[in-house]
LUMLOKOL-812133 format. One record per residue (C-alpha): residue in one letter; y, x, z. Coordinates in steps of 0.5 Angstrom, whole numbers, padded with zeros to 4 digits, always signed. Layout:
BEGIN
AYXZ/...
END
This chain:
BEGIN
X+0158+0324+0015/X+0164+0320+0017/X+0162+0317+0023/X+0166+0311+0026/X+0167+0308+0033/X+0171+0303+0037/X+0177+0306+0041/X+0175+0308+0048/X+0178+0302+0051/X+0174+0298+0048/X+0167+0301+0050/X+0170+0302+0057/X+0171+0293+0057/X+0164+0292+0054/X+0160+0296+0058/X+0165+0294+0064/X+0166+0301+0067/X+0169+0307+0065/X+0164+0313+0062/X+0161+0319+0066/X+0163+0324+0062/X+0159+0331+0061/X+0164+0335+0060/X+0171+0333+0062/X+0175+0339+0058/X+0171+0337+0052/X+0175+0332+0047/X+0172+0325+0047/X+0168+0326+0040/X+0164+0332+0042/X+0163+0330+0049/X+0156+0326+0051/X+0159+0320+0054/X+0155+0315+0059/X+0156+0308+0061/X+0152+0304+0066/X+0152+0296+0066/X+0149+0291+0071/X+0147+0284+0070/X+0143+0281+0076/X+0137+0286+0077/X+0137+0289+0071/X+0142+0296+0069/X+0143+0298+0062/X+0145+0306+0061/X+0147+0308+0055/X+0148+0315+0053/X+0153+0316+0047/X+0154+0323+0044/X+0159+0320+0038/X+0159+0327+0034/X+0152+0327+0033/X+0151+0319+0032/X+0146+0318+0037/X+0145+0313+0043/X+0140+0313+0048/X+0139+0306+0051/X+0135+0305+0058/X+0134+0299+0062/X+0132+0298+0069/X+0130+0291+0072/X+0130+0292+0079/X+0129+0299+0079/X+0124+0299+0075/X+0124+0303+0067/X+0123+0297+0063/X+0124+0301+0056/X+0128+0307+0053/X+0130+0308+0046/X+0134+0312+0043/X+0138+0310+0036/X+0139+0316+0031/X+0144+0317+0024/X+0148+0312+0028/X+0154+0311+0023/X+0158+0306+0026/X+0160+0303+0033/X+0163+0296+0032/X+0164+0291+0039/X+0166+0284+0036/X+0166+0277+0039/X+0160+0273+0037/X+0159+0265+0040/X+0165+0268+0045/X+0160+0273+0047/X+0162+0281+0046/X+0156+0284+0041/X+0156+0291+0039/X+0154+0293+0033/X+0150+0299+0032/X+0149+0301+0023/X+0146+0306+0020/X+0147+0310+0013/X+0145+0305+0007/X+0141+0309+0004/X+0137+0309+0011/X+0135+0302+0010/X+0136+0300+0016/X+0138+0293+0019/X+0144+0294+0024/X+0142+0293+0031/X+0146+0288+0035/X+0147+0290+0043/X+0149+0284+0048/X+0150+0284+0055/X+0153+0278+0057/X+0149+0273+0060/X+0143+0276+0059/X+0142+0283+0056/X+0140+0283+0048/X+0138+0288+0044/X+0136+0286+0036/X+0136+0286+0029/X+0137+0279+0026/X+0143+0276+0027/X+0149+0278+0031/X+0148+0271+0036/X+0141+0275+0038/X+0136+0269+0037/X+0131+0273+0034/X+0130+0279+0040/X+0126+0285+0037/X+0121+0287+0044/X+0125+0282+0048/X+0128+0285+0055/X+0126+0280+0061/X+0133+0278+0063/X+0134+0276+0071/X+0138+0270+0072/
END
C-alpha cells in the first residue's frame, strides 16, 4: 500500500519540536519517529512508524496518563489550516470504512472524527488553560 505523508518540516512545525529518531542511520520512511508537544500542563507524544502506518498517541496532563491510542492502517498523513488553526488529518483505506481522525493541538488539544474545525470530540481530552 501507498502511503502518503507530510514532508518532514511540516510535522516538525505542527508539533513545534524536531523528532526523536530510533535509529538515526535508518531513512526517514522506515524509521520510528517521536514528537513531543506541550500545551499548559497537557503533553502530547506521538510515535510515528510511517512504513508501517501506525500512530500511537499519548496524553499527559500534568504528568498524569490522560489516554493512549494507537491508529492503524493509516493511509495518509495531511496537516492544513482550519479556522487558522493547523489540523492533522489522519485517513484510513476506504474499504475500511473508517471516518478520518482530526488531531489538533492549538489552543486546546483535540482529537475527533466529525468535522476538521473539531466540534464534535470524540472522548474529549480535558484541555489546561
Amino acid at each position: 500500500m501507498q502511503r502518503e505523508y507530510p514532508e518532514e518540516e511540516a510535522l516538525t512545525r505542527f508539533f513545534g519540536a524536531q523528532p526523536i529518531l530510533a535509529d538515526e542511520d535508518c531513512p526517514w520512511y522506515f524509521n520510528t519517529l517521536s514528537y513531543s508537544a506541550c500545551n499548559g500542563s497537557a503533553q502530547v507524544v506521538c510515535t510515528l512508524k510511517p512504513f508501517h502506518g501506525i500512530l500511537n498517541v499519548q496524553v499527559f496532563d500534568m504528568g498524569k496518563d490522560l489516554t493512549a491510542f494507537t491508529l492503524s492502517n493509516i493511509s495518509k498523513i495531511s496537516i492544513a489550516h482550519s479556522n487558522n488553526l493547523p489540523t492533522m488529518t489522519i485517513e484510513f483505506p476506504q474499504e475500511l470504512k473508517i471516518c478520518p481522525v482530526y488531531f489538533q493541538l492549538r489552543p486546546k488539544i483535540k482529537i475527533c472524527r466529525e468535522s476538521p474545525v473539531c466540534q464534535t470530540q470524540v472522548n474529549p481530552i480535558p484541555s489546561v488553560d
